[in-house]
N, C-alpha and C positions, 0 to 999 in steps of 0.2 A: 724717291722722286723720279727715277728712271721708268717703272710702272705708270706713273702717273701722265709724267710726260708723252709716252709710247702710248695709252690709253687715249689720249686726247687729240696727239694727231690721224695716229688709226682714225679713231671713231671720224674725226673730221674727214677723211679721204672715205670712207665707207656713207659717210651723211650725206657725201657729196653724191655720189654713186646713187643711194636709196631717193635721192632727190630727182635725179633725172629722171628714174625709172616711176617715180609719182606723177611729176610734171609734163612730160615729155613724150613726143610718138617714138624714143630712140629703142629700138630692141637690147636686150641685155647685150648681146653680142656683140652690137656695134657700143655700146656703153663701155664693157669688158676689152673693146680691140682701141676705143677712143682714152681708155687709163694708160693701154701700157704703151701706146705713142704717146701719151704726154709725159709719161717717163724716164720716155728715151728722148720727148724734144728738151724736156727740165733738166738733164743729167747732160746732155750738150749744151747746153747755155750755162752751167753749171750752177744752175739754180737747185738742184735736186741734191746735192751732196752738203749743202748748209741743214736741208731737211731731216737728212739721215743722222748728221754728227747731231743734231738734236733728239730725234725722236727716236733711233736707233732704229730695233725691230717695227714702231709705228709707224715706218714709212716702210718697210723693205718688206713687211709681208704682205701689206695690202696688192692689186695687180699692179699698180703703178711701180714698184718695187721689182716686179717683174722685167718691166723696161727699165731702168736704171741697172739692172744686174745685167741685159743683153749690149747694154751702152757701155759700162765697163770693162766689160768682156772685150766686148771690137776694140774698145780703145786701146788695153794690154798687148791684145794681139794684133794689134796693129802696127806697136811699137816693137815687137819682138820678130813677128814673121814679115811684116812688107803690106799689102794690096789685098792678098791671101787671109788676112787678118780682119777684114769686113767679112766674109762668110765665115771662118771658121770659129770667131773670137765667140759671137753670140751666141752658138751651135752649144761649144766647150763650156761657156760661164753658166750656161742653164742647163747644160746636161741633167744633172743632177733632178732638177724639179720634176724636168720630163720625165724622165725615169719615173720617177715616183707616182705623180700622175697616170703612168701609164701603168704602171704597177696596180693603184690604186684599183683603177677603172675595173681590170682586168680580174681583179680579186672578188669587186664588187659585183661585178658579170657571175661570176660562178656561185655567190652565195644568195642570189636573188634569183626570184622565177618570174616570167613573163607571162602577162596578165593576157588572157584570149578574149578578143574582144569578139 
């Protein structure tokens, strides 16, 4: 049932996505920079953590999942370091992805050739 669940709000938050990008003059970008501020304004209102305990990974891997990981983050270290904890909490709770992503990119760069136009 946890599949199922995480299958159907995924898809919903990704339908939502592929919607705009149908409908809409919005560039993926600003689509992609407009999930993960609603992430983080859902996870401060604390509408976004009813989401998670529900759909677990169906919310938190989609980008909106993104911001909710960098609202967390501030919020812990917020409570831990003081003021200091608005820059460094979101830097620390996403480290991780970054990395990866940057990883990724970087690996992808060396195993592809660039097309001469």
């Amino acid at each position: 049932m946890d599949y199922v669940r995480a299958f159907i709000i995924g898809g919903l938050i990704c339908a939502i996505g592929q919607i705009l990008i149908d409908k809409t003059a919005l560039t993926p970008a600003r689509i992609l920079t407009g999930f993960t501020i609603a992430g983080i304004v859902l996870t401060a209102l604390g509408l976004y953590q009813p989401i998670v305990d529900f759909a677990q990974q169906g919310a938190t891997v989609p980008i909106s999942g993104f911001g909710y990981l960098m609202a967390e983050g501030v919020k812990k270290a917020v409570k831990a370091d003081g003021f200091i904890g608005i820059i460094t909490g979101a830097l620390s709770a996403s480290a991780g992805g970054i990395g990866a992503a940057i990883t990724g990119s970087v690996i992808a760069g060396f195993l592809s050739k660039s097309k001469e136009k």
